[in-house]
N, C-alpha and C positions, 0 to 999 in steps of 0.2 A: 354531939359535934357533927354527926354523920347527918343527921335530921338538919341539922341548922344547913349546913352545907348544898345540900338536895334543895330543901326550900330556895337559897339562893340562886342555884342553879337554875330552878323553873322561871325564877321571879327576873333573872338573865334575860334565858332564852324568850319570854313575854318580851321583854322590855327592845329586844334585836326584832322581835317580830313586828311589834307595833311602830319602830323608828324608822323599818323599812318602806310599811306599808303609809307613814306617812310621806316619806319622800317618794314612793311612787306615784302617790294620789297630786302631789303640789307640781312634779313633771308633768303627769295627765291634765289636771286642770291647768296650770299654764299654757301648754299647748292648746286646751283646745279654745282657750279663750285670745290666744295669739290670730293676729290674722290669716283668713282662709281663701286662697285664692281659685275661686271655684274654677274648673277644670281650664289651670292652667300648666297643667305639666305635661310632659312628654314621656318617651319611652315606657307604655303603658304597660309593655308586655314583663316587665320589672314586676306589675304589681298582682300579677294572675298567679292563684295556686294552680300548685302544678301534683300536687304527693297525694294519692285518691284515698290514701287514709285520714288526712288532713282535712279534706273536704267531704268526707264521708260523715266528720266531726264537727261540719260545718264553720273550719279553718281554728276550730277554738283551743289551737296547739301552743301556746306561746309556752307552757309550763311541760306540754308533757313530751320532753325528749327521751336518747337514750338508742337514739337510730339514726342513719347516716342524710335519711331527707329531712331528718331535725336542722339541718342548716339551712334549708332556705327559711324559714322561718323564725329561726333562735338559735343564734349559734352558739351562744351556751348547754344546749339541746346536748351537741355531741359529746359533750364531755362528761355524761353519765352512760356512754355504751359498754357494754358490756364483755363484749365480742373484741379481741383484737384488729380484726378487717372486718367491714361491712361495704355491701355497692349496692347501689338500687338506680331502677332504670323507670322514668315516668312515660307514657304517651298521651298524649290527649287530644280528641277535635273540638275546639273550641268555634267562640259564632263566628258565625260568617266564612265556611271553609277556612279559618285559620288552625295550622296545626302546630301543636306543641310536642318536643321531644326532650325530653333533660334526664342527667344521670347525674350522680354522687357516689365519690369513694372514700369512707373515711378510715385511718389507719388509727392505732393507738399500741405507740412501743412501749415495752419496759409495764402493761398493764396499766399504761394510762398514768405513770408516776409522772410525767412530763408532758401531760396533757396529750389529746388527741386531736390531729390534724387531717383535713379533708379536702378536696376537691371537687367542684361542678361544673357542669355546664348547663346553658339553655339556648335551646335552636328554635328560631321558629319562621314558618313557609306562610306567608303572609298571601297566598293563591296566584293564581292569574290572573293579569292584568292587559289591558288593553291599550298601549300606548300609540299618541296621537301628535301630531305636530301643525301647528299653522302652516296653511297654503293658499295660493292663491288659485284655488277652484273654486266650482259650486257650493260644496259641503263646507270649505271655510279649514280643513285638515285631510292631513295624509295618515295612514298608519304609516306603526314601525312596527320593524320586526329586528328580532336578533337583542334585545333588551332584556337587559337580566331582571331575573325576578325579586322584588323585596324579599328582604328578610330580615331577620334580626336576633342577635347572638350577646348570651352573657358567660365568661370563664370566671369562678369564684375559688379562692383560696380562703380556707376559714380556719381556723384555732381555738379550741373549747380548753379550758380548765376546771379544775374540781379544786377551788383551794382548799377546803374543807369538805366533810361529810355532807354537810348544808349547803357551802356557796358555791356556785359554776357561776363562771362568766365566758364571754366568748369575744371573738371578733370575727369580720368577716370584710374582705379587699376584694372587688368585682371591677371586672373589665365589661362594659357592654357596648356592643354597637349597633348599630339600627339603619340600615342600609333603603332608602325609600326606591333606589333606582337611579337613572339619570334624566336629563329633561332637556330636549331640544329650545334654547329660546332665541328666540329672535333678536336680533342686532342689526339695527337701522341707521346709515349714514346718508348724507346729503354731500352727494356730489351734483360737479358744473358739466354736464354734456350738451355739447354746440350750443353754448351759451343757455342750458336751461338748466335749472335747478331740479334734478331728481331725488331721488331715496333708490340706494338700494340695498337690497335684503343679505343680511347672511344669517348664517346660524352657529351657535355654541352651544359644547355641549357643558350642563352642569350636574353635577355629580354631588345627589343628594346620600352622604355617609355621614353618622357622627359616632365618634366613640368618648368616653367618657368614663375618669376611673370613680369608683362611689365607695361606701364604707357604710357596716354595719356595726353592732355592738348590740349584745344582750346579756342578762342574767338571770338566773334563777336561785330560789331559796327554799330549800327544804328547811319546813319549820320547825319537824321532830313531834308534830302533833299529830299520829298516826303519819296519811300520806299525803298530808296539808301542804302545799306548796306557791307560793309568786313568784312574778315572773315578769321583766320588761324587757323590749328591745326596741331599739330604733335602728330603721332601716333605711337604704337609700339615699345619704346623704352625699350630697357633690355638690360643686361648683356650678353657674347654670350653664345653657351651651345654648345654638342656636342655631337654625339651619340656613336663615335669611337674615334681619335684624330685629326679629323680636326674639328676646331670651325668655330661657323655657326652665324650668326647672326635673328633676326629675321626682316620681313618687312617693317622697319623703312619708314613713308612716311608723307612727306611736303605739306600739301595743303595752298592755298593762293584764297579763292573766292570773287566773287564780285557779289552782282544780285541786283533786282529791277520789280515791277512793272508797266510795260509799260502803264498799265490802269490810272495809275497814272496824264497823261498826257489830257485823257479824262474825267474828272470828270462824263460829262452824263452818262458812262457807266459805273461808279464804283461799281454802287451800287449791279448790279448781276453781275458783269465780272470780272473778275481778267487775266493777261498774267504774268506770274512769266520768264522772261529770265534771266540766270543763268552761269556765267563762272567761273570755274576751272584753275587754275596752279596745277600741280599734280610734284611733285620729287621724285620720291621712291627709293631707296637705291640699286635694285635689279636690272632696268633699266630706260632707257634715258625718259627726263619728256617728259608729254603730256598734252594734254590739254581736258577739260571736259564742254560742251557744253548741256545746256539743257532747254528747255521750257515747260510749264506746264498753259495752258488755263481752266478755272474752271468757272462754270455758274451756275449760281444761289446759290453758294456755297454748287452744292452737285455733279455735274456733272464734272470730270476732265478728258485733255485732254494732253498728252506727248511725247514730243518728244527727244533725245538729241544723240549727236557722239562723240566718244572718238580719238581722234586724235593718228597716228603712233601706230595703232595696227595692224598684222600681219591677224587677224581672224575672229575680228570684228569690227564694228566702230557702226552704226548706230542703235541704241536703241530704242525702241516706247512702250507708255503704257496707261490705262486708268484706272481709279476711280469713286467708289459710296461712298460718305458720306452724312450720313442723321439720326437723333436721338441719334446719341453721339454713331454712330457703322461706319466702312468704310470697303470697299474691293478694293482692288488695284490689279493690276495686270499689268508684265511686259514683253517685249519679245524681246529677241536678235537675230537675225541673224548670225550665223555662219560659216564659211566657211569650215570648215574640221569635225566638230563635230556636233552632235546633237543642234539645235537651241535651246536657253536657253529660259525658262519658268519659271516667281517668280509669288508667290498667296503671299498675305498679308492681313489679318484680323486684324482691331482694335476696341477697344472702349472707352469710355472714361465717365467719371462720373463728 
């Protein structure tokens, strides 16, 4: 009876695995067969990794959470941490002098009996700029001075659960707005002076801001086949918005992953080793999907090692990074290779109680 039962139970948990992984395959291909509106979205800064462990793994995070920067990417992620409090703080210089700063603090009361809940942010200083206005001189403009500088801000509230040993799901509610500046524009009337028909000039100011609420959802599925794992989220969905009268959408993006690890296979080496390999289906809305590749070797559970490539990109593909965790503190750090721009550099600090 005890045999019959077992067998049952395998021939289950097969049958949950492969129903999953087909309705994640008919969401991926649906979408990427839906129409694709090549670079017609906005708020770009939405769709940039920011977590240098992330990208060190060449983004191919969708399955492996369990840390509080698991929410910008899966916010079922959070709901396998381990740790009561966790916080971690991102920096990055991304191209073109654009800089990134973002943090997350995730809580889990009661040991996570009632899931775990988090918070973010993302700031980013979009450089100097040099504002200008029509004139009527030579050059055709005047500057200005005293203009605030772009920028652009996202606050995320997220919520992970673990309904089972196997399933997490998550959500995630983001507030972002995206600030371009203001802009002097000209305003032209015809009036009658001593009977002659002129134009004259004024100026208004307009105030390029938009804000925008959007919504995520992911989940993950421990399969119980050693550390076999899927995993989906979609990200970034809202309403469109518009800063003049063409509407825009924002970054809308399908991930579909799968990882595992490989140490799994060597028991003798489990006990200080880990090999995390990690693949990505990525769909994004803006263009054609790619794929996200990344491995992550870890010794003695404080020493990590990264690698990962992001397929059919124009300017970079190949990712590498390394980690120190030890006393419930980490530092991560990641580095992209470039080909037209300044090589990317992420730093990440976290801790955890």
């Amino acid at each position: 009876m005890t045999k019959i039962n077992k067998i049952g139970f395998v021939k289950n948990r097969y049958s949950h695995i492969l129903i999953l992984f087909i309705i994640f395959q008919i969401v991926f291909i649906a979408s990427a067969n839906s129409q694709v509106k090549l670079a017609q979205t906005g708020f770009g800064f939405l769709d940039v990794s920011l977590d240098a462990r992330a990208t060190g793994m060449g983004d191919a995070v969708t399955t492996t959470g369990g840390v509080s920067t698991s929410m910008f990417y899966n916010p079922a992620g959070i709901a396998s941490m381990k740790s009561m409090f966790e916080a971690g703080f991102n920096r990055m210089n991304w191209i073109a002098d654009i800089n990134y700063i973002s943090g997350s603090i995730a809580y889990a009361p009661f040991n996570g009996d009632y899931g775990v809940v988090g918070l973010s942010f993302i700031k980013v200083n979009y450089g100097s700029f040099n504002f200008t206005s029509i004139a009527a001189n030579d050059q055709g403009f005047i500057d200005l001075n005293g203009y605030p500088e772009p920028y652009a801000l996202a606050v995320q509230l997220v919520y992970g659960k673990q309904l089972s040993e196997e399933f997490s799901v998550g959500g995630r509610i983001k507030f972002a707005n995206q600030n371009l500046g203001n802009s002097q524009i000209p305003v032209y009337t015809q009036v009658i002076k001593d009977s002659v028909l002129t134009t004259d000039t004024s100026y208004a100011i307009k105030d390029y801001s938009l804000s925008v609420l959007a919504f995520d959802f992911g989940t993950i599925y421990k399969t119980g086949l050693k550390s076999l794992a899927f995993g989906m989220s979609i990200s970034n969905f809202s309403r469109e918005i518009a800063y003049e009268r063409e509407n825009f959408q924002l970054p809308l993006t399908f991930r579909f992953g799968i990882s595992m690890d490989v140490i799994d296979f060597f028991p003798s080496m489990a006990e200080n080793n880990s090999f995390v390999v990690s693949i990505d289906a990525v769909h994004p809305r803006s263009y054609s999907e790619f794929i996200n590749i990344g491995g992550e070797y870890t010794f003695m559970k404080t020493f990590s090692l990264r690698v990962g490539y992001v397929t059919k990109q124009d300017d970079y593909g190949l990712t590498m990074g390394l980690g120190v965790s030890k006393f419930g503190f980490a530092f991560d750090y990641s580095y992209t290779p470039h080909k037209i721009f300044n090589n990317i550099q992420r730093f990440s600090l976290s801790f955890s109680l």
